[in-house]
C-alpha positions in Angstrom: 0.0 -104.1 5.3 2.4 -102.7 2.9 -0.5 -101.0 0.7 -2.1 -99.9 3.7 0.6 -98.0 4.6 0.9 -96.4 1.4 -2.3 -95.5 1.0 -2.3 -93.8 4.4 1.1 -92.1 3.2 -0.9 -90.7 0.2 -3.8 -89.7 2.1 -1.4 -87.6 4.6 0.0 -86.1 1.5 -3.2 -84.9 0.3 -4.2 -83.6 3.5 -1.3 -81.7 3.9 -1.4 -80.5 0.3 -5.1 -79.4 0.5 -3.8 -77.6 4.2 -0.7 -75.9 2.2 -3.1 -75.2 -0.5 -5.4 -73.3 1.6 -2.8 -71.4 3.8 -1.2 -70.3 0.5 -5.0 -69.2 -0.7 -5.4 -67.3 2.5 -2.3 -65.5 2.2 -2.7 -64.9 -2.0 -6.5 -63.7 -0.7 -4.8 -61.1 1.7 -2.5 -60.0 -0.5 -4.8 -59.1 -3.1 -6.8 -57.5 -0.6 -4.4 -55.7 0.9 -3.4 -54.5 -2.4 -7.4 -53.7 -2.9 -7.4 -51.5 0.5 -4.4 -49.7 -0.8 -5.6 -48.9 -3.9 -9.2 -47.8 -2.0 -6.6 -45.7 0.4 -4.5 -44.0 -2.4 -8.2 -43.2 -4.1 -9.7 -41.6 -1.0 -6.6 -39.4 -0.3 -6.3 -38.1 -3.3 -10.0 -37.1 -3.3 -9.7 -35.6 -0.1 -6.7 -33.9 -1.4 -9.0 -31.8 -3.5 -11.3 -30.6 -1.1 -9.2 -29.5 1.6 -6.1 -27.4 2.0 -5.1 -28.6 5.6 -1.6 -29.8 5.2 -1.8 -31.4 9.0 -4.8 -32.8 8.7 -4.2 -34.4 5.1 -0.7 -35.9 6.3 -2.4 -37.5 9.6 -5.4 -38.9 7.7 -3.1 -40.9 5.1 -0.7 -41.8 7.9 -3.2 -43.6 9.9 -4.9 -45.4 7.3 -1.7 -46.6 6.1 -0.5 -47.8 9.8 -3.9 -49.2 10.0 -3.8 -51.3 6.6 -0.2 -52.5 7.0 -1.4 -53.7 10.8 1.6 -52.0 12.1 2.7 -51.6 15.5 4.0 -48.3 15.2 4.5 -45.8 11.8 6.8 -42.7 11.8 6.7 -39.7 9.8 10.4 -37.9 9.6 10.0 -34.8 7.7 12.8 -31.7 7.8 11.7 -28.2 7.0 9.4 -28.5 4.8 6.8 -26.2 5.1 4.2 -26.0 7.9 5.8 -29.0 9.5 9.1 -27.5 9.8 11.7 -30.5 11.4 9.1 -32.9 12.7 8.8 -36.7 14.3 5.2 -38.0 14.1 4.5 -41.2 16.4 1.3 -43.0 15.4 1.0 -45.9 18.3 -1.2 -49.1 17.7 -3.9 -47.2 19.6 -3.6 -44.1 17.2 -2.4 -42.3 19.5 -1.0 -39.2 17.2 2.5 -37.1 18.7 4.2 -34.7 17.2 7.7 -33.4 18.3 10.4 -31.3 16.9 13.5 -33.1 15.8 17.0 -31.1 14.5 18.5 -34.6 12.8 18.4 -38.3 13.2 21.7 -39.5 14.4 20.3 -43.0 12.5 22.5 -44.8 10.1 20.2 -47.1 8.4 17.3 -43.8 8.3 20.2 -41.5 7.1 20.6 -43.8 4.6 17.6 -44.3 2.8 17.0 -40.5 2.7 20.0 -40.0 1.1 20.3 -42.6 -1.4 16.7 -43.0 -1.8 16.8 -46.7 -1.5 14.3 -48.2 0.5 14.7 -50.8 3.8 12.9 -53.6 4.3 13.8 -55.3 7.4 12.2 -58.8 7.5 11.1 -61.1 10.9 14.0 -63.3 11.8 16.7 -61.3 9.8 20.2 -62.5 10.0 22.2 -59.0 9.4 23.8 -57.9 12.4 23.4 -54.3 12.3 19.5 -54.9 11.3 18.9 -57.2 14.4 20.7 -54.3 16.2 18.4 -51.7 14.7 14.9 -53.6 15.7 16.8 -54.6 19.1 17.1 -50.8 20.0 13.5 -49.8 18.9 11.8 -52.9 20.6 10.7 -54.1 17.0 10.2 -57.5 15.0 10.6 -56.3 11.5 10.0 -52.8 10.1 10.0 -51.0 6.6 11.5 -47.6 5.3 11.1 -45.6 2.5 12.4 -41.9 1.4 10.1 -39.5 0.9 10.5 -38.8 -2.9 12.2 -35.4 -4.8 13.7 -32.8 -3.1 11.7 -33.7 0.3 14.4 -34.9 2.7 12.1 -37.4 5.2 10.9 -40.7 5.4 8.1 -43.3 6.5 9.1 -45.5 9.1 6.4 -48.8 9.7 7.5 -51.3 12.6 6.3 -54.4 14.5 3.6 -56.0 12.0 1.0 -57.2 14.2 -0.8 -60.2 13.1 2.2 -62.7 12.9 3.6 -62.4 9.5 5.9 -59.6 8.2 6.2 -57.1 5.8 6.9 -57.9 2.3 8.0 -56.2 -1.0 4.1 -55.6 -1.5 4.3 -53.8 1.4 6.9 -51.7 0.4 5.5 -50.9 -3.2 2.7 -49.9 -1.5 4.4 -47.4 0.7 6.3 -45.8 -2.2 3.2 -45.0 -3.5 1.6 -43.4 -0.8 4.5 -41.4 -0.1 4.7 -40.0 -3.1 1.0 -38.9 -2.9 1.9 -37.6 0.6 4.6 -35.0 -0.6 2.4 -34.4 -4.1 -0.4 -33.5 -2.0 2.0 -31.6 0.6 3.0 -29.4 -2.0 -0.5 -29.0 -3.4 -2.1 -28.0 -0.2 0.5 -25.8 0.1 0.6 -24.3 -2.7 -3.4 -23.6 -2.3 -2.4 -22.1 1.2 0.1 -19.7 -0.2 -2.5 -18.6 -3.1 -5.2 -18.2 -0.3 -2.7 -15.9 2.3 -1.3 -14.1 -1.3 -5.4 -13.1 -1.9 -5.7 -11.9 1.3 -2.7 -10.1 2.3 -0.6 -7.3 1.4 3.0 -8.3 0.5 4.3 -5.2 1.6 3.3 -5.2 4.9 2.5 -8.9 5.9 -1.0 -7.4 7.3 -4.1 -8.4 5.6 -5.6 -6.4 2.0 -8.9 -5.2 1.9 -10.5 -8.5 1.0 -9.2 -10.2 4.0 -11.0 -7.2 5.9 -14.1 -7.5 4.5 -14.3 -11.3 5.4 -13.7 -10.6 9.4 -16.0 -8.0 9.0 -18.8 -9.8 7.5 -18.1 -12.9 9.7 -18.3 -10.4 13.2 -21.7 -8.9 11.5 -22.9 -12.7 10.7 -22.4 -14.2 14.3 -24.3 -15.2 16.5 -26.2 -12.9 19.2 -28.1 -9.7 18.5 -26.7 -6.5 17.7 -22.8 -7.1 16.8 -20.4 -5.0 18.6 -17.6 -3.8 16.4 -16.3 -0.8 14.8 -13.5 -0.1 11.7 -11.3 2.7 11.9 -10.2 3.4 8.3 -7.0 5.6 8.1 -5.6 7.5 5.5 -2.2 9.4 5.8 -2.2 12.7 4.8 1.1 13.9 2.4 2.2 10.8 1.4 2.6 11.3 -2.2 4.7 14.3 -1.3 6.6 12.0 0.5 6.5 9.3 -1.8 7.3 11.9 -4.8 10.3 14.0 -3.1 11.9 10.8 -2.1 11.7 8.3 -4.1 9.4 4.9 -3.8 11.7 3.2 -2.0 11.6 5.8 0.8 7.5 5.6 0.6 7.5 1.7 1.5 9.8 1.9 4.1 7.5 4.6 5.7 4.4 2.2 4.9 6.0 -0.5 6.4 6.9 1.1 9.7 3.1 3.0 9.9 2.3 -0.9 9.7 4.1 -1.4 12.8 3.1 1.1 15.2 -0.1 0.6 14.2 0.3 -3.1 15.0 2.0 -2.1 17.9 -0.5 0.7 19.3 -3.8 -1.4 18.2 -2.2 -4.5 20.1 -5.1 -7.0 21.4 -7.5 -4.5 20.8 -8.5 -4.9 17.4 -6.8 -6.2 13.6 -4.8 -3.9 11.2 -4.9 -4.1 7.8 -3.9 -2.4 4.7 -6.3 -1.4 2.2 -3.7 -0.2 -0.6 -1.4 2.6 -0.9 -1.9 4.7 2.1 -5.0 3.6 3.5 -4.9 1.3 6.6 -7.9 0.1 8.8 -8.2 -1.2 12.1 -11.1 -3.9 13.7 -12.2 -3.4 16.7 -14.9 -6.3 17.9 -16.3 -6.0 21.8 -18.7 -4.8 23.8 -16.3 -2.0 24.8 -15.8 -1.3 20.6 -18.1 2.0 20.2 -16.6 3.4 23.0 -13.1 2.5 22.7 -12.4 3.5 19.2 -12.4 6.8 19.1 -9.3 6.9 22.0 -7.7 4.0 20.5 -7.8 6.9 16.6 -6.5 9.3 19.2 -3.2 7.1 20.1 -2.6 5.7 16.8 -2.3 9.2 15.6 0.0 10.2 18.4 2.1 7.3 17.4 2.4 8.2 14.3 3.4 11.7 15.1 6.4 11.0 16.4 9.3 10.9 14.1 10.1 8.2 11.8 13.6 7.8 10.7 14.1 6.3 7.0 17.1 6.0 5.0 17.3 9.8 3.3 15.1 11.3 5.9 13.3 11.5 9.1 9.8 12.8 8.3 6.6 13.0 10.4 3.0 12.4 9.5 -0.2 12.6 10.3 -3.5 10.6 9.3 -7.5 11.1 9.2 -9.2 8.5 10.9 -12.6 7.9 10.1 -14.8 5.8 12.4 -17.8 3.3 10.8 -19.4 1.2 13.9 -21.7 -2.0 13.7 -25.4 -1.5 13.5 -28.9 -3.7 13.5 -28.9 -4.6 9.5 -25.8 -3.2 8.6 -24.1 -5.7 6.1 -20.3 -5.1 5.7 -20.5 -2.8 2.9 -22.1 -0.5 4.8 -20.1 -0.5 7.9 -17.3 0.2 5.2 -18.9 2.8 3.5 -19.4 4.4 6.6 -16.3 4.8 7.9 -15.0 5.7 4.5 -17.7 8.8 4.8 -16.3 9.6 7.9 -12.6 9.3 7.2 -13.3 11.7 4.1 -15.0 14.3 6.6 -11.8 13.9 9.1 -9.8 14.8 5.9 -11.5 18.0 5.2 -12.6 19.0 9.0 -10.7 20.4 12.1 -11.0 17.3 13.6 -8.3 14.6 12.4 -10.7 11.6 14.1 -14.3 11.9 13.0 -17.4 9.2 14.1 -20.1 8.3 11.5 -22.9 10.2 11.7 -26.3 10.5 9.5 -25.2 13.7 9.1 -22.2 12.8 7.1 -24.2 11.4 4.4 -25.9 14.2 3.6 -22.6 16.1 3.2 -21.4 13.2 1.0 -24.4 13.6 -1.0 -24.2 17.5 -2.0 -20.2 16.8 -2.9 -22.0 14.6 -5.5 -24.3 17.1 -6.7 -21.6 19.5 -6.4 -19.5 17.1 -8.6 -22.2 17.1 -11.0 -23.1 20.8 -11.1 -19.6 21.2 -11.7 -19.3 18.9 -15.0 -22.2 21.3 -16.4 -20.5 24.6 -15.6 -17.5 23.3 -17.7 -19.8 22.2 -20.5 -21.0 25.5 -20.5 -18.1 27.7 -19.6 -19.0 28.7 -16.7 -16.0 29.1 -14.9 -14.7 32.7 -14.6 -11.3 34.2 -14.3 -10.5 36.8 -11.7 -7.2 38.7 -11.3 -4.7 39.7 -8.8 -2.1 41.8 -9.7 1.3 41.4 -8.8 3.3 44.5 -7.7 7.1 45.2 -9.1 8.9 46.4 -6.3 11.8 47.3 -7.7 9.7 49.9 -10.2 6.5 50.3 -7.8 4.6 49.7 -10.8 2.2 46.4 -12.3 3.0 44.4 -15.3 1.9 41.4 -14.6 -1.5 39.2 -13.0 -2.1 35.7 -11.6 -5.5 34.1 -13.2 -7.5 32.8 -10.6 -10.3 30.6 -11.2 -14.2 31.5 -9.9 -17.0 29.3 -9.9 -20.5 31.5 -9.1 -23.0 28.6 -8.4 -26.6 29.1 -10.0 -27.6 28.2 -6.2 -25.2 28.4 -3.7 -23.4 31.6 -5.3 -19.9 31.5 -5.2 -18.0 28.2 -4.5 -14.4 28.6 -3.2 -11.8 27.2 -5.2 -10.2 25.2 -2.1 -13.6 23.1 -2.8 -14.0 22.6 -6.8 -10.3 22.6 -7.9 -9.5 19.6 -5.3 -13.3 18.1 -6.5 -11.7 18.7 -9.9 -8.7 16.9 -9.4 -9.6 13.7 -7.8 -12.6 13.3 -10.4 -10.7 14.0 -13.6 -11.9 17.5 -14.6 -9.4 19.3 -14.0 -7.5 19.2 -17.1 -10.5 20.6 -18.6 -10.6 23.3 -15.8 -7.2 24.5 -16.5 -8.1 24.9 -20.9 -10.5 26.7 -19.9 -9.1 29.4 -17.9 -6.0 29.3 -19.6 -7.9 30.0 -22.9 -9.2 32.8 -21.0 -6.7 34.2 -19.6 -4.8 34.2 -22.7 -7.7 36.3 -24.7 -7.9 38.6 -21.9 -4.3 39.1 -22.3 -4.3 39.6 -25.9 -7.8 42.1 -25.4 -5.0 44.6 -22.9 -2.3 44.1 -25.4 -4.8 45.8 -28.1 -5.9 48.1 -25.4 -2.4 49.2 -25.0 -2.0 47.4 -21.7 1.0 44.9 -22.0 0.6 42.2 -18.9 1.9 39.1 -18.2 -0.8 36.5 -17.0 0.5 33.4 -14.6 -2.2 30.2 -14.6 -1.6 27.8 -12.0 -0.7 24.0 -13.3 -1.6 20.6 -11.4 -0.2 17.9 -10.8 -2.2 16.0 -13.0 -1.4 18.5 -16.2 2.5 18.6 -15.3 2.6 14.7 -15.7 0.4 14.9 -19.5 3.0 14.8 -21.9 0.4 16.4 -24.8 1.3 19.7 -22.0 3.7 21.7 -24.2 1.2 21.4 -27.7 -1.8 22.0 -25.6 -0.2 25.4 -24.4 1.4 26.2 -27.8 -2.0 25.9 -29.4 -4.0 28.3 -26.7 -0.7 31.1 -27.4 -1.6 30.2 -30.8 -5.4 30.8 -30.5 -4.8 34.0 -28.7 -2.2 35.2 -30.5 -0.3 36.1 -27.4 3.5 36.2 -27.2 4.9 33.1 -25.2 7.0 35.4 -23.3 3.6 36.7 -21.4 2.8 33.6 -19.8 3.7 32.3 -16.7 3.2 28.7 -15.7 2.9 28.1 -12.0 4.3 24.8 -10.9 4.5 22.9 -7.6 7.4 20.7 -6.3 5.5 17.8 -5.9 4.1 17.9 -9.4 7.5 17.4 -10.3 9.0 14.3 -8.0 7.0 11.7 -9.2 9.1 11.5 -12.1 11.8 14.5 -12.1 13.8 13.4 -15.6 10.3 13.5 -17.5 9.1 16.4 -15.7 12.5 18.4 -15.9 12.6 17.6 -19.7 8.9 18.2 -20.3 9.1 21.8 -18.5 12.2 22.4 -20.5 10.2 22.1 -23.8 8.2 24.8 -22.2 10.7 27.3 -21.4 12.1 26.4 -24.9 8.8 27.1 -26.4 9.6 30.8 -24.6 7.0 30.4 -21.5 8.0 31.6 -17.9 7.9 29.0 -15.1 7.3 30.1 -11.2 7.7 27.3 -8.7 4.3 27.7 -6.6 4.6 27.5 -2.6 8.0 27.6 -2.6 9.5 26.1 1.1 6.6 23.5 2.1 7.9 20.7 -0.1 10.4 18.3 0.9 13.5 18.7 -1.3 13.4 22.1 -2.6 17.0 22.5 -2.1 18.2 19.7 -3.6 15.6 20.0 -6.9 16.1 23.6 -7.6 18.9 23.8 -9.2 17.7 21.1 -11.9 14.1 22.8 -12.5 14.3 25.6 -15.3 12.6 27.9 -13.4 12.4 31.5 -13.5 10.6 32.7 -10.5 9.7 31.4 -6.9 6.9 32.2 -5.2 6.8 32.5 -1.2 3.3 30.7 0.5 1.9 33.2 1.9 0.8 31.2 5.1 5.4 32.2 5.6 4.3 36.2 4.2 1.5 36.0 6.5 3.3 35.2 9.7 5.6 38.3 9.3 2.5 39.9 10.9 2.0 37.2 14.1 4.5 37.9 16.2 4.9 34.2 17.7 5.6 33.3 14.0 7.6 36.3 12.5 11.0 35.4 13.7 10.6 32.0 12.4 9.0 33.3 8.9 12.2 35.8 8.7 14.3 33.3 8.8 13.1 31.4 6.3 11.9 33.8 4.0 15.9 35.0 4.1 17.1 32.0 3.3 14.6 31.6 0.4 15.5 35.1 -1.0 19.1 34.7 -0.6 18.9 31.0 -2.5 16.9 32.3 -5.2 19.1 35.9 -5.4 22.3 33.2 -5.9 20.7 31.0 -8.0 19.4 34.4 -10.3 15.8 33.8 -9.7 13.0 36.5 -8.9 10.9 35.9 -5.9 7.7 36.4 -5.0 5.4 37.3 -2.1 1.7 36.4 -2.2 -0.3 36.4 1.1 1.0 40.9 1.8 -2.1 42.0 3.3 -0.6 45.0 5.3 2.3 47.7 4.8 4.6 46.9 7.6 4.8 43.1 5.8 5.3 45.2 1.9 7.9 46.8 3.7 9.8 44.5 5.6 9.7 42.1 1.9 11.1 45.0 -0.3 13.8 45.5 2.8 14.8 42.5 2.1 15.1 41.9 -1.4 12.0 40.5 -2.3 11.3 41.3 -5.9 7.2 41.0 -6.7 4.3 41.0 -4.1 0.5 39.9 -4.6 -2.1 40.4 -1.9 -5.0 42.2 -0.9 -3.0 45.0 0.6 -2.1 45.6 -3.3 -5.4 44.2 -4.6 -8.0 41.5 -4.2 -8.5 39.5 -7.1 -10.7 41.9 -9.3 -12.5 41.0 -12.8 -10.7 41.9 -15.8 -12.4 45.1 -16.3 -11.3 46.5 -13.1 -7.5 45.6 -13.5 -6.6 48.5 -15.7 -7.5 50.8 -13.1 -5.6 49.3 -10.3 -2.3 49.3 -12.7 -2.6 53.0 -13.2 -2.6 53.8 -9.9 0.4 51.9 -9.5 2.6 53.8 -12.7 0.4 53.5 -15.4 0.2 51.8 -18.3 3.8 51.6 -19.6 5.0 49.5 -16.7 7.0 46.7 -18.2 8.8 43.9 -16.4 12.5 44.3 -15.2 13.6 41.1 -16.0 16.1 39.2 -13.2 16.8 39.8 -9.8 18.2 42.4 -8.4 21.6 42.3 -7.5 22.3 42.0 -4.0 21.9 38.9 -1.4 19.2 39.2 1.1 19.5 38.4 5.1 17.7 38.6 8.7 19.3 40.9 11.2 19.9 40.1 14.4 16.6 40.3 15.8 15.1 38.4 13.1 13.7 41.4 11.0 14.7 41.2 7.1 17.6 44.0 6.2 19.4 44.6 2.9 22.8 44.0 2.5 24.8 45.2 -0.9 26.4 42.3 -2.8 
């Protein structure tokens, strides 16, 4: 009976060994799985961490895989500031039910805890620490696990209630770690990728989108579904801003960007997208039925929002823009709805009209300003440019001595070309520092051909912008006096303010070489920039000239007060400051009269003479005191002023 008890006792032992053996299998089985799933889990989020740059929808897969695999109840995500999530509490329920909600702290202890110290918190069924019992007490929970998100991410991952009866474990745990840290490398990644992406296509200056992000919307609007797309750009261009950007400084220039970017943000509201192309071109989308038809009123109020004044830090300026209009076609692709309202914008720019609608039309005038452009590279080839002269009258001796070289293009087909049309078709294509050699050359042999003649004249050639700012300027005009053999002292270089501001301590020293080198400099246009007051005094200068669109409104008499006045002010500057002025534009007596009242001290125009070839010049001086007219050189010494009812008077120094 004994034995039989015993052998009973051993079979119970074996049965409960092979039972203990097989629990512990089962559970050495899941572990291994569920160290299997995580490693399939870490695998899959990091591949689908390089194939997409959603930060919210990367953080949401991973979190509900990981709820899923640990079976838990519940899984929190607590993430401050960082990034796209700002200060967020994500809830995943058992059911996957997914909430997000703002949070401004956690007011948690324990949670406080393992973000700051990093150390994680595992929380095990049937704990006996009072303040953890506490803990799952208050969140209805049976165990739960906590780890810090890693680095300089202050967050955590919060896993409670497992579900099928056992409880999380160190495994668990290690597991978590690692999947945290894949969440924030991945958060940062995606990130990182989203910042590149906005940085590609969006201005930094003025948060709108660049030129690439334009072309996208507009190729996506022309792609979609339907039949013929509605939309229309409006690309913009402001006109003077490089006299703004150059009087002022750069700093002035952005601010006056960014605050175009505004109103026309503002002013384009719901109606269309605003971006900026570079420098001081902007464009506008407009997608809708009502696009061909709205755009050209919406052009209308942009501009009138952009008329009114704009206070910056060292001015308050106004300006205007061209706004050309490209609209949507059947098979247009986006370069060509581009292209078309680039055409257009380029015809507002040199038209009446400041808004101006793509037409067929257009493109034929786009074409003959290339042929134009190319005519015009053979004509310098083969020195085809001529030189015309107007001479400039000495009032204070009624007598010539010196001319202004103007250049004269005589097309083989369309005869003569006015210089308002190839000098700026020289200058934006690059030819016209080969435009001004050549009639600079010229001009200084035709000098040197009166000197022999007996006929001692100065000549004045106009300077760009673009040959002010080449620093090879001062040999380049020493070699053509040297060519000539003309004295320095009979040239005058004709300079604009704006040539100067882009940089004024390179241009002021470059212009100085110049006068060193003994050539005369006359500031062109004097009173349209927009610091001539304040840059003056540092150009070496000689001579001022008046525009003659001021000269010219002497004779309107809506505009002669106002050209008075500031004509007087110019003469009296220039007087103080020891400077000769003068007058082009004089095309009647009455004006020649009312300048040498009040103090003027040379006048061109054609009431003296039109421009004439250099054969004819010799006669025009002789009429006006022959040949032994010289220069007087300085002002004259008195101060000039506007009477009382705005006409210009002399008044003795």
């Amino acid at each position: 009976m004994q034995e039989q008890w015993v052998f009973l006792a051993v079979i119970a032992l074996l049965v409960v060994g092979v039972a203990g053996g097989g629990i512990w299998a089962r559970r050495a089985y899941r572990r291994l799985s569920d160290r299997h799933q995580s490693l399939v889990v870490v695998h899959e989020f990091v591949q689908q961490a390089t194939v997409t740059a959603s930060v919210r929808e990367q953080a949401r897969g991973l979190l509900l895989r990981t709820r899923q695999l640990l079976r838990a109840g519940r899984l929190e995500l607590i993430v401050f500031d960082y990034h796209d999530f700002g200060d967020r509490h994500i809830r995943i329920g058992a059911n996957d039910a997914y909430a997000s909600t703002a949070v401004s702290g956690v007011g948690d202890r324990l949670l406080d805890r393992v973000m700051d110290t990093g150390e994680p918190m595992l929380l095990a069924r049937g704990t006996q620490d009072v303040e953890a019992r506490q803990w799952l007490q208050a969140r209805g929970a049976r165990d739960a696990l906590a780890v810090a998100l890693p680095s300089s991410t202050r967050g955590c991952i919060v896993l409670l209630d497992r579900l099928d009866g056992d409880t999380f474990t160190d495994d668990d745990l290690t597991m978590v770690q690692t999947l945290a840290s894949h969440l924030v490398m991945s958060l940062r990644g995606s990130r990182l990728v989203e910042q590149l992406t906005h940085d590609a296509t969006h201005d930094a200056l003025t948060g709108l989108g660049n030129r690439t992000f334009l072309s996208q919307r507009v190729e996506t609007v022309l792609s979609g579904p339907g039949q013929v797309p509605e939309a229309a750009v409006l690309l913009l261009d402001l006109d003077k801003f490089k006299e703004v950007n150059d009087a002022f400084g750069h700093h002035v220039g952005d601010a006056l960007l960014r605050e175009v970017a505004t109103r026309l943000v503002t002013t384009v509201g719901d109606l269309g997208t605003v971006s900026r192309l570079g420098g001081d071109e902007f464009a506008v989308l407009v997608v809708g039925r009502e696009a061909t038809d709205a755009a050209p009123t919406l052009a209308h109020n942009i501009l009138e929002a952009l008329g009114r004044p704009i206070s910056l830090v060292d001015a308050v300026v106004t300006t205007q823009a061209s706004i050309g209009i490209g609209l949507a076609g059947p098979d247009l692709s986006e370069a060509d709805v581009l292209r078309h309202a680039d055409t257009a914008m380029y015809a507002a720019k040199e038209g009446p009209d400041p808004v101006v609608v793509y037409g067929e039309h257009l493109e034929r005038g786009r074409t003959e300003r290339l042929r134009l452009l190319a005519d015009l590279h053979i004509a310098l080839e083969r020195d085809e440019i001529k030189v015309l002269y107007q001479p400039q009258l000495d009032l204070r001796t009624n007598a010539i001595h010196s001319v202004e070289a103007l250049a004269r293009w005589e097309h083989p087909v369309l005869g003569w070309v006015s210089p308002e049309v190839f000098v700026p078709l020289a200058e934006s294509s690059g030819l016209i520092e080969q435009l001004t050699h050549q009639v600079l050359d010229q001009a200084l042999a035709q000098a040197r051909r009166w000197q022999d003649d007996g006929l001692d004249l100065a000549v004045a050639v106009n300077l760009s912008p673009h040959n002010v700012n080449t620093m090879r300027l001062v040999e380049d005009v020493a070699s053509a006096l040297a060519r000539a053999g003309v004295p320095a002292d009979r040239l005058v270089l004709e300079i604009t303010e704006s040539s100067v501001m882009a940089d004024p301590d390179r241009a002021v020293s470059l212009l100085q070489r110049l006068v060193d080198l003994g050539v005369t400099l006359s500031l062109d246009d004097f009173g349209t920039g927009y610091s001539s007051l304040a840059y003056l005094q540092r150009l070496p200068v000689s001579e001022v000239k008046i525009d003659k669109a001021f000269v010219m409104g002497l004779a309107d008499p809506e505009q002669a007060h106002a050209s008075a006045v500031l004509i007087r002010s110019i003469l009296t500057l220039s007087a103080n400051l020891g400077l000769e002025v003068v007058a082009e534009g004089v095309e009647d007596a009455q004006t020649l009269e009312l300048l040498r009242s009040g103090g003027c001290d040379l006048i061109q125009g054609y009431h003296l003479s039109k421009p004439v070839p250099a054969d004819r010049v010799a006669a025009v001086v002789e009429r006006h005191g022959g040949r032994e007219a010289v220069r007087v050189p300085g002002p004259r010494s008195h101060l000039s002023a506007v009477n009382e009812d705005g006409t210009l008077g002399r008044h003795l120094a």
